[in-house]
C-alpha positions as CSV (number, residue, x, y, z in Angstrom):
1,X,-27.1,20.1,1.1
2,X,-28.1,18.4,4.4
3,X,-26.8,20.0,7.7
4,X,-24.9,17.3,9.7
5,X,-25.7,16.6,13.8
6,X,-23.5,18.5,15.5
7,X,-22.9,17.7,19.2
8,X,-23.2,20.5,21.3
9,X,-19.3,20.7,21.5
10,X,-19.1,21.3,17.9
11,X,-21.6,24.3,17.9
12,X,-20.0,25.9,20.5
13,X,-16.6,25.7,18.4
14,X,-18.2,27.0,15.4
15,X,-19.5,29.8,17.0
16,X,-16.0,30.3,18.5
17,X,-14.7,30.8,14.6
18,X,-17.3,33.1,14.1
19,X,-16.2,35.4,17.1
20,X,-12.4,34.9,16.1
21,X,-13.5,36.3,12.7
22,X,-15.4,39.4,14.0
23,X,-12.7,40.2,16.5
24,X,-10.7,40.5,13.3
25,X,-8.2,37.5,13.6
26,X,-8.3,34.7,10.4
27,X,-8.9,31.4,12.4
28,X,-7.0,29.8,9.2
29,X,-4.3,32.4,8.1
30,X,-3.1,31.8,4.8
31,X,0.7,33.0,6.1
32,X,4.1,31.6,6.1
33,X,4.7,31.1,10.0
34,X,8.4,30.9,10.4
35,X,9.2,27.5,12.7
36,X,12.6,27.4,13.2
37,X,13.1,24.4,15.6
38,X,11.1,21.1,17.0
39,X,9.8,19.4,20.5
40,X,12.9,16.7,19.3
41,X,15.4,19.1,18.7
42,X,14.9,20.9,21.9
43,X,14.4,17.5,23.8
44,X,17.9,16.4,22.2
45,X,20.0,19.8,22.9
46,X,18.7,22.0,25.6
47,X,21.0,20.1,28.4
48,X,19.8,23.0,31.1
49,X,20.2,26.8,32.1
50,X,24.1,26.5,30.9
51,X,22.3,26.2,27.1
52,X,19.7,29.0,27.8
53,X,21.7,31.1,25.7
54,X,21.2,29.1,22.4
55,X,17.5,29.0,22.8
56,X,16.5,32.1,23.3
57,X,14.1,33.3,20.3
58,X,12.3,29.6,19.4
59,X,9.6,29.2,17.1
60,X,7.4,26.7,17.2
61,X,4.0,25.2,15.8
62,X,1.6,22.6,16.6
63,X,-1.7,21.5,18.4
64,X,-2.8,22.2,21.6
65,X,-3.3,18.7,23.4
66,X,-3.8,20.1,26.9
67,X,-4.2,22.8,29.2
68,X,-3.7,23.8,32.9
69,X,-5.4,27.1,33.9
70,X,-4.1,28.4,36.4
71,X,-5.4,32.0,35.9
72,X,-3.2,34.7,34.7
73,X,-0.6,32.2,33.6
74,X,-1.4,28.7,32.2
75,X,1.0,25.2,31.2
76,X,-0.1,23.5,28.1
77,X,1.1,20.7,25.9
78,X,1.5,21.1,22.0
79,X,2.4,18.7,20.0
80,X,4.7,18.6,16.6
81,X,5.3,16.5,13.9
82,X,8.4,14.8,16.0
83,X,7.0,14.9,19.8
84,X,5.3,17.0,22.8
85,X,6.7,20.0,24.4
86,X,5.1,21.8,27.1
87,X,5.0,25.5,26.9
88,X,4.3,28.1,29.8
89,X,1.7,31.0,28.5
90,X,1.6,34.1,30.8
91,X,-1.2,37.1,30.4
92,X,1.3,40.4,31.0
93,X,3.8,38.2,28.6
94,X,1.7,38.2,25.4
95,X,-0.3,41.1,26.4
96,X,2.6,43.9,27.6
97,X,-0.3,46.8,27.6
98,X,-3.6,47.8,29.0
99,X,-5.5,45.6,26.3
100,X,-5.5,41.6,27.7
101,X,-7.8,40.6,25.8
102,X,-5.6,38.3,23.0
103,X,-5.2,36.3,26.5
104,X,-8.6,36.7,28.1
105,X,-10.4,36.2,25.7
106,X,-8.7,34.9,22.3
107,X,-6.2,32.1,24.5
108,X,-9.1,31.6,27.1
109,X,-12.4,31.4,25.8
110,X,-11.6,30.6,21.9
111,X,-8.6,28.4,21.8
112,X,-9.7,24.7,21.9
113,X,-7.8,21.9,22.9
114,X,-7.4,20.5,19.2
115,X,-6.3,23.8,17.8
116,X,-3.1,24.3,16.2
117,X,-1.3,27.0,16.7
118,X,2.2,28.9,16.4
119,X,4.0,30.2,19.7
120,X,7.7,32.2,20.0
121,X,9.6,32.6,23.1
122,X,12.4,30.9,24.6
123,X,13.3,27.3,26.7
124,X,13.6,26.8,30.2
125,X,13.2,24.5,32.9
126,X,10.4,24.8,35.4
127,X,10.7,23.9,39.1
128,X,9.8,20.2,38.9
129,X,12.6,19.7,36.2
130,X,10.5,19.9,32.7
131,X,11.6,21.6,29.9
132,X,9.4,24.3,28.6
133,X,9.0,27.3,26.5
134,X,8.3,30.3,27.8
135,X,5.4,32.2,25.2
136,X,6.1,35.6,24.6
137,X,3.7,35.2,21.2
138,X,0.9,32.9,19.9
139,X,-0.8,32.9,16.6
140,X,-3.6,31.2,16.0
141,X,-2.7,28.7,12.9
142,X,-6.2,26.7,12.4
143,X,-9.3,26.2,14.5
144,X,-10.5,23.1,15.4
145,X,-14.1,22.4,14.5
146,X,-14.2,18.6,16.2
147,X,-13.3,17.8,20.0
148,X,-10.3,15.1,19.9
149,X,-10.9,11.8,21.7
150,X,-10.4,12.3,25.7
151,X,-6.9,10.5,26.6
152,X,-5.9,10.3,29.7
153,X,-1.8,10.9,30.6
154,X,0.2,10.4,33.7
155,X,3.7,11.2,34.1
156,X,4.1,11.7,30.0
157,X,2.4,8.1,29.3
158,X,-0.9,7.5,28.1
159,X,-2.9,5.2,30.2
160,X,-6.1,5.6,28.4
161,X,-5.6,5.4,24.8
162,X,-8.4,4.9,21.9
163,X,-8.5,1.2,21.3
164,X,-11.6,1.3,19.4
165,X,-10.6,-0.4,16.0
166,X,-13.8,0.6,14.3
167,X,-12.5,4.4,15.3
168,X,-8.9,3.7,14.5
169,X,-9.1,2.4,11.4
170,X,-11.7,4.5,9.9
171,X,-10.4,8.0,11.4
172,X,-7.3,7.3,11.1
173,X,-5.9,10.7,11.0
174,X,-7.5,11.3,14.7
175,X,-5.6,7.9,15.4
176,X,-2.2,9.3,14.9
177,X,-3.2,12.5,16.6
178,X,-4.0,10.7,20.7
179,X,-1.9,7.7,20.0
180,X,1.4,8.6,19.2
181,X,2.6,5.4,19.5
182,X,1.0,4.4,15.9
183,X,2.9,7.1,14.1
184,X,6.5,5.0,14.9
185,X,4.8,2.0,13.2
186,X,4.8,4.0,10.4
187,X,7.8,5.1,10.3
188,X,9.4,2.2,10.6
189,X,7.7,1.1,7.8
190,X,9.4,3.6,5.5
191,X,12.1,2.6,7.3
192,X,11.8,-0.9,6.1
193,X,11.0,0.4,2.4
194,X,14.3,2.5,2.5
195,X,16.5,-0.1,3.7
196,X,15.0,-2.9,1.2
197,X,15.4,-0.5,-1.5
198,X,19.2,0.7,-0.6
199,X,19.9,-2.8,-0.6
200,X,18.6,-3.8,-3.8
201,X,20.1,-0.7,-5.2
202,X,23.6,-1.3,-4.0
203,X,23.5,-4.9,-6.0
204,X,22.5,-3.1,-9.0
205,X,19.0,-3.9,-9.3
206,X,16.9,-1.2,-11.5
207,X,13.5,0.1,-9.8
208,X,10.7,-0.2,-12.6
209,X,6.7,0.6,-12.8
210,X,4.3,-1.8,-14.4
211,X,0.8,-1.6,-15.5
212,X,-2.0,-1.3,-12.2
213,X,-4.7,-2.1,-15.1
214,X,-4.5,-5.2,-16.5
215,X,-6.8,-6.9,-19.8
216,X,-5.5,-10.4,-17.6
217,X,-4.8,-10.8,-14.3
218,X,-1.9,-12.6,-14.6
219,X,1.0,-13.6,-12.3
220,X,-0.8,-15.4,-9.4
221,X,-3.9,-17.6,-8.5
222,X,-6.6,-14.8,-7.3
223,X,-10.0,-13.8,-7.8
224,X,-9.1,-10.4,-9.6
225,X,-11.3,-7.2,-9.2
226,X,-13.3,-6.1,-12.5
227,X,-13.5,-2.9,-13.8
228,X,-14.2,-1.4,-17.4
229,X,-12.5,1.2,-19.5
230,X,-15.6,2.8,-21.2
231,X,-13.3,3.9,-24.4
232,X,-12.2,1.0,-25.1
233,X,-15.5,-0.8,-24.4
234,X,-13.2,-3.4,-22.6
235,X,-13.4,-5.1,-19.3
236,X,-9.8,-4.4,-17.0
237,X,-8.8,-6.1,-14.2
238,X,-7.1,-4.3,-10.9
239,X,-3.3,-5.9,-10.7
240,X,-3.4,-9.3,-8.6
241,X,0.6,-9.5,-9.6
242,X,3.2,-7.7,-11.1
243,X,5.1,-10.9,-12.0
244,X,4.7,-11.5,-15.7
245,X,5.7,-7.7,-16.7
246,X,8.8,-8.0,-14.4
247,X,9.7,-11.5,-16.1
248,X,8.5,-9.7,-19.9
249,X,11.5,-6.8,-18.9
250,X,14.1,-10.0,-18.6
251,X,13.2,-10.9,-21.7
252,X,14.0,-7.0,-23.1
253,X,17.4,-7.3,-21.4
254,X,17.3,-5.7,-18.1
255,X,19.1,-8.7,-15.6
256,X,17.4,-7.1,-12.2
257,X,14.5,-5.3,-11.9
258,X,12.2,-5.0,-9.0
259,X,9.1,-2.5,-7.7
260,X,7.2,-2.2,-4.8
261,X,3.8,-2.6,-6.5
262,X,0.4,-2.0,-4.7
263,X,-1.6,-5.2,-5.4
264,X,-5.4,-6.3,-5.5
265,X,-7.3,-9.2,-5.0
266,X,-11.0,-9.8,-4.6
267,X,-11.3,-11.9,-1.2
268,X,-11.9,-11.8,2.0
269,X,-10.5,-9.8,5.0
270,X,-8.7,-11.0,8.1
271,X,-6.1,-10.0,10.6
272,X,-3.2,-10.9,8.0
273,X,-5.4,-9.9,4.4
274,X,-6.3,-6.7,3.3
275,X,-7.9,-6.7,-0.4
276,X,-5.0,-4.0,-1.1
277,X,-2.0,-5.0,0.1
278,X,1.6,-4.2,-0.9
279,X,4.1,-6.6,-2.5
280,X,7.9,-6.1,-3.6
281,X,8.9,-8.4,-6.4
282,X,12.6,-8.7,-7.9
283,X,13.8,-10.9,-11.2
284,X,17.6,-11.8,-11.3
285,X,18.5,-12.7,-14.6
286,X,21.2,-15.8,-14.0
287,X,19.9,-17.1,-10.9
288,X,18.0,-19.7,-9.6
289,X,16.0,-20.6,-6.2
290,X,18.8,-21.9,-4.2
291,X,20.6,-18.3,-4.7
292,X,17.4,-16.4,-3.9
293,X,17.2,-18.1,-0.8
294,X,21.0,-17.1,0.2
295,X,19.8,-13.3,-1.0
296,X,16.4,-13.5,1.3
297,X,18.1,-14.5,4.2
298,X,20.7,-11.0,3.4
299,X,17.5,-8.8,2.5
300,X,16.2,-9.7,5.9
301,X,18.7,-9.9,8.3
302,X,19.7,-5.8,7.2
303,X,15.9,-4.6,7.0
304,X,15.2,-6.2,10.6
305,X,18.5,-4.1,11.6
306,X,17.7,-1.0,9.6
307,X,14.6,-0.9,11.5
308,X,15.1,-2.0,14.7
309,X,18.3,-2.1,15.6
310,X,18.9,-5.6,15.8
311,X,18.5,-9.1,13.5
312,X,16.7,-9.9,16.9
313,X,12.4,-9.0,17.1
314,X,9.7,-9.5,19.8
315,X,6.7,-10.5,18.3
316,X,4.3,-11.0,21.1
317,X,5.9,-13.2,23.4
318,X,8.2,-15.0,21.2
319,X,11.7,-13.9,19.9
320,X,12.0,-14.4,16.5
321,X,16.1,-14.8,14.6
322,X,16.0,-12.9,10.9
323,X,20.1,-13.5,11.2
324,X,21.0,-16.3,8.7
325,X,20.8,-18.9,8.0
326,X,17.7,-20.0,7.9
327,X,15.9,-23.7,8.1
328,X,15.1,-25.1,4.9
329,X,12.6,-28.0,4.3
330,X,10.9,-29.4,1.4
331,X,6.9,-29.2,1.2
332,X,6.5,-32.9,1.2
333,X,8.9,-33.5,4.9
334,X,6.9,-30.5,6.7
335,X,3.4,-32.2,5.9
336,X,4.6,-35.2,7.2
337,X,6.4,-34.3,10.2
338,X,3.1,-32.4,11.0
339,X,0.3,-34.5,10.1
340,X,2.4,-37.9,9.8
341,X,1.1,-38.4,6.4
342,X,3.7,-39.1,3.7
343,X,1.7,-38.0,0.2
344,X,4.5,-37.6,-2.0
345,X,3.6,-40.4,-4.0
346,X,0.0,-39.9,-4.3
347,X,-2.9,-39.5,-6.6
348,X,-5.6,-36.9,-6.2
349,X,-8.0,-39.1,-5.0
350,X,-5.7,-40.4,-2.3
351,X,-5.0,-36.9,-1.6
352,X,-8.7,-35.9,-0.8
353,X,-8.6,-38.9,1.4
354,X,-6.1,-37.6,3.5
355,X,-8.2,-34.6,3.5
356,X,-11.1,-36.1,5.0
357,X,-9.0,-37.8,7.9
358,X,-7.1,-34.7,8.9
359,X,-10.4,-32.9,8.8
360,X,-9.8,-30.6,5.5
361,X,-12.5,-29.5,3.6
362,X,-11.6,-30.8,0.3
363,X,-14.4,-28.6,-2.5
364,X,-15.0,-30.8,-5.4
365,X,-13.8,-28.4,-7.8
366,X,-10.2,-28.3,-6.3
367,X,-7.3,-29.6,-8.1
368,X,-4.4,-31.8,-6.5
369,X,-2.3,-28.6,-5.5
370,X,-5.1,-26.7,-3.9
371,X,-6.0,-30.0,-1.8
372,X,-1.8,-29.9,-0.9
373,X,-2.4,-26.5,-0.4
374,X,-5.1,-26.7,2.1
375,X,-3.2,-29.6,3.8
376,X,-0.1,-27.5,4.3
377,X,-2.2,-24.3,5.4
378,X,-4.3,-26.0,7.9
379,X,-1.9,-28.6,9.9
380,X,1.4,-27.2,9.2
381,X,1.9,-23.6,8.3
382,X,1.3,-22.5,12.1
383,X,4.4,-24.6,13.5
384,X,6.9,-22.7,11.6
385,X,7.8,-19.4,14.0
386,X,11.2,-19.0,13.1
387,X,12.1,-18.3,9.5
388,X,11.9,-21.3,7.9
389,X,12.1,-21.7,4.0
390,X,10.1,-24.5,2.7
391,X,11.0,-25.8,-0.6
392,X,10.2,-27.9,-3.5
393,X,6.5,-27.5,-4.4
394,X,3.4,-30.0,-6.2
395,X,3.9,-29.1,-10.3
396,X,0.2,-28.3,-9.8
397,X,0.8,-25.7,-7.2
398,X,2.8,-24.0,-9.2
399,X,2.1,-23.0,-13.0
400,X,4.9,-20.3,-13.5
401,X,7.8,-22.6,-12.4
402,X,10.4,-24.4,-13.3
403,X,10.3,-28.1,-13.3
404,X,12.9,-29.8,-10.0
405,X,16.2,-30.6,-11.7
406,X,16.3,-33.8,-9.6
407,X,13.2,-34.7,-7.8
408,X,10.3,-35.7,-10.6
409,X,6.7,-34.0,-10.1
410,X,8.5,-31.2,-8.1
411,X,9.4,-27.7,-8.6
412,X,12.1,-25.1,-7.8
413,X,10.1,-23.1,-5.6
414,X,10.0,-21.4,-2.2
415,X,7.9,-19.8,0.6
416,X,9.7,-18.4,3.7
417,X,7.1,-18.6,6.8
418,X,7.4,-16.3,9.9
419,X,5.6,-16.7,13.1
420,X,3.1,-18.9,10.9
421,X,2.9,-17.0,8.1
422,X,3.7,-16.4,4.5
423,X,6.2,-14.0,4.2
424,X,7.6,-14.5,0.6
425,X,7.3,-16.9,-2.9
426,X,9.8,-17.4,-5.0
427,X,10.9,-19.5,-8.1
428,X,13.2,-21.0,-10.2
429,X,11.4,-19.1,-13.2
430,X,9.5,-21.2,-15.8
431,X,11.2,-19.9,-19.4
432,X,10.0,-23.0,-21.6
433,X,7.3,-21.6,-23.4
434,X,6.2,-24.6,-24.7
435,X,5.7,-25.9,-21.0
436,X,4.4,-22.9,-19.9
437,X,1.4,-22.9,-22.3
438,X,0.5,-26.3,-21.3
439,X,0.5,-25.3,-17.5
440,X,-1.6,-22.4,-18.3
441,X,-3.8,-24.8,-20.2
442,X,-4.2,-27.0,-16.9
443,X,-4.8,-23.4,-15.4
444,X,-7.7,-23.0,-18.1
445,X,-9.3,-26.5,-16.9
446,X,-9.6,-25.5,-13.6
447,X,-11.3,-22.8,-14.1
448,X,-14.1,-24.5,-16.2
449,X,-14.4,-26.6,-13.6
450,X,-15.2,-23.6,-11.2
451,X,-12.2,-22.6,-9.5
452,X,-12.1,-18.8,-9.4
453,X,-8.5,-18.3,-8.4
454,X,-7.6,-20.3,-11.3
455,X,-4.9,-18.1,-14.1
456,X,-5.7,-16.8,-17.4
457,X,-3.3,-17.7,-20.0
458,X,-1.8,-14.3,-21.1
459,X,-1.1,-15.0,-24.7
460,X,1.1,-12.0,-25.0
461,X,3.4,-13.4,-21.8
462,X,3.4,-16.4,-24.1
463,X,4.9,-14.4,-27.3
464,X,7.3,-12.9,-25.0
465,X,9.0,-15.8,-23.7
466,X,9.5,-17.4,-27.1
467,X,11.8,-14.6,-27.7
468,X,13.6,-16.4,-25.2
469,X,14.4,-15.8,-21.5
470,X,17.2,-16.5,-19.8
471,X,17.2,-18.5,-16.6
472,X,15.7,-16.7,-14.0
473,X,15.1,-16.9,-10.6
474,X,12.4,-14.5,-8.6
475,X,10.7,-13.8,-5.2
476,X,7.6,-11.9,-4.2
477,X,7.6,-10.5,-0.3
478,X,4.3,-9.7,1.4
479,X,5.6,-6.0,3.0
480,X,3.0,-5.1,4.7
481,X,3.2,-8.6,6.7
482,X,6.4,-8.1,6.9
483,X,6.1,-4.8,8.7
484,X,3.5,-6.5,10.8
485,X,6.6,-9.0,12.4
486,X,9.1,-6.2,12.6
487,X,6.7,-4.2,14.3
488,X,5.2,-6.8,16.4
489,X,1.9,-5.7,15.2
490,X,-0.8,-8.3,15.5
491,X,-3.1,-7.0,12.8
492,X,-2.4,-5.9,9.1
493,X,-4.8,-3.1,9.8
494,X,-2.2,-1.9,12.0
495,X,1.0,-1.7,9.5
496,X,-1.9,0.4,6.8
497,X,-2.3,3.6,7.3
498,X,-6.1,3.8,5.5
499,X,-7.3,-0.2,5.6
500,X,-10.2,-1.4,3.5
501,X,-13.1,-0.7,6.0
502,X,-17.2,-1.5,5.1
503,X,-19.1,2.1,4.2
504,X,-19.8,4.4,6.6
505,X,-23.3,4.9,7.1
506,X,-24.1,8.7,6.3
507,X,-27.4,9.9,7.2
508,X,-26.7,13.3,7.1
């Protein structure tokens, strides 16, 4: 096994464990240590001398983030799972006898900034107002064999935080250790999860898991990723949607399931795509896309207040409404208020046309709805900051829905856009399996003629809906761009905690 470069830092912590070892103390005790209280609790409830009396025997664990020598007594900074709390360390405190050297040595020379460790003692307030615990014990809880990233503090705020992204992403772990900050974007993500999740549960809806490998990867246009399940001598597919399970357990009788499904698609990366991205979908059994609309704007409006206290969120410097109602425009009137183009009524060809006058790449192997598509994307999808619902999609653009009641070559189908973006899809469900073969047929046609993101037809889906399904209506929301608005996070490498980064190099 190769030896890896170590910077001189690291040696000389590594030979620190070694002396920790022969002076007979475990630099990574096995032990119970017995915290009995938090930097957030004390932060919240020590009010000042009057409440000495309540914090007088505190426990406490975390790691070291700084030190002030100061000889015989030092101030250092540990840091918890909840906050910072300074903490006062004096040599006659922890070492009553003639022996000092478990301060002289052990908290002088071997503890590292980095280090975690356990301390007991009891809160006060020093002279310039802070409130501190005063160490009568440490333990040494776990050595730390890597120097942190230097970040520089004033007055309790960093003013020199990693920005790195190449760091940040990849080392994530170190990430949440010098930037705070990044921890609360990940907690209000769970946050967001929770609130989404009470809500769906207090309507009734049933939480369900479907299958992550797939034999078709069904339930959206995506290049899938290919695997192989060597007993079966088969090839699988990594989940690009969990739609057409959800919609098969409508047809077995459940009226409102949903799941929070991790999702996969083969493409390209970008400041709103990550190849594994996360999705909530939710089938109503009864319902159509003018209801799901009503229930988006609901979902929304309580998620954005369960996370940040308000239907009201700064994303960079706009201020962006989730309290319904929201906007709603068809497809069709946003392309031409945008671009001035009304295609309603046309043909491909005249399609590509418009295309070439807007400036549009239009690839040869592209089907009517992808040209729409890439209309829509390029010229108008950036103008819609607010939520905005835009309705009543191209047949072609969409092979799992249900036909317009009253507006011919349309379908009941909606995408709500934030800030520019895609936020969620949803449908009037497509239950005519009759219909629904011959749009996966047209499905099968584009992908002889080379489009990639193209659906399989999923023959079993087929069998399933000629059991009969009852009118449906269902929505798919993007969470992790989601969390990106409600966090007013510009990057969806910022709302996951391990992103999709290229290899490390690793010469040894």
């Amino acid at each position: 096994m190769s030896t890896p470069h170590l910077s001189e830092q690291e040696i000389i912590r590594r030979e620190k464990r070694l002396e920790l070892g022969q002076m007979g103390i475990d630099p990574y005790p096995a032990s119970l240590y017995p915290v009995n209280t938090t930097s957030a609790h004390i932060r919240a409830h020590y009010k000042g001398e009057e409440d000495k009396d309540k914090f007088t025997a505190v426990c406490m664990a975390g790691r070291i983030m700084s030190v002030r020598d100061m000889g015989k007594a030092n101030f250092a900074v540990l840091q918890d799972g909840t906050g910072k709390m300074q903490f006062y360390i004096r040599q006659d405190d922890i070492c009553p006898g003639e022996d000092k050297s478990l301060y002289q040595t052990v908290w002088k020379k071997l503890v590292d900034i980095g280090d975690f460790v356990g301390i007991t003692g009891y809160v006060f307030t020093t002279k310039t107002g802070e409130t501190s615990v005063h160490v009568k014990t440490f333990t040494i809880l776990s050595k730390s064999l890597r120097p942190l990233p230097i970040v520089k503090e004033k007055d309790g705020e960093a003013f020199d935080e990693v920005t790195d992204p190449e760091f940040r992403y990849r080392q994530r772990y170190a990430d949440l250790i010098v930037n705070p900050a990044v921890k609360e974007v990940f907690v209000k993500r769970t946050r967001l999860v929770n609130a989404i999740r009470d809500f769906l549960n207090a309507q009734g809806a049933l939480e369900v898991d479907t299958p992550v490998l797939q034999s078709i990867p069904g339930g959206a246009a995506a290049r899938p990723f290919t695997t192989h399940h060597n007993a079966l001598d088969v090839p699988m597919y990594m989940r690009i949607a969990n739609e057409l399970y959800l919609k098969r357990l409508i047809v077995g009788g459940f009226e409102w399931v949903y799941e929070f499904s991790r999702n996969f698609r083969n493409e390209g990366m970008d400041r709103t795509h990550n190849p594994e991205f996360t999705v909530l979908e939710f089938y109503v059994a009864y319902k159509d896309y003018e209801w799901m609309m009503d229930c988006t704007e609901q979902l929304l409006e309580k998620a954005a207040i369960a996370v940040n206290g308000s239907a009201d969120v700064s994303v960079e410097d706009k201020m962006i409404s989730f309290k319904a109602p929201y906007r709603r425009i068809s497809m069709f009137e946003a392309i031409q208020e945008h671009t001035g183009f009304d295609i309603s009524g046309m043909d491909e060809e005249a399609i590509r046309n418009v295309c070439q006058q807007l400036g549009i790449h239009a690839d040869a192997k592209w089907g009517k709805g992808k040209l729409i598509d890439e209309i829509f994307g390029g010229k108008c999808e950036k103008h819609f900051v607010q939520p905005t619902f835009i309705t009543d999609y191209p047949v072609e653009m969409s092979p799992l829905t249900k036909k317009h009641r009253s507006k011919p070559g349309l379908v009941e189908r909606f995408e709500l856009i934030v800030n520019g973006k895609e936020i969620a899809n949803a449908y009037s469900e497509l239950n005519d399996p009759v219909e629904q073969r011959e749009r996966f047929e047209e499905q099968a046609k584009l992908m002889e003629r080379g489009d990639d993101e193209a659906m399989f037809i999923d023959h079993d889906f087929l069998r399933a809906l000629e059991y009969g399904m009852p009118p449906t209506s269902g929505i798919g929301f993007g969470i992790d761009r989601l969390c990106m608005l409600l966090c007013n996070q510009h990057s969806i490498q910022d709302v996951l905690l391990f992103p999709m980064m290229r290899p490390e190099r690793n010469d040894g």
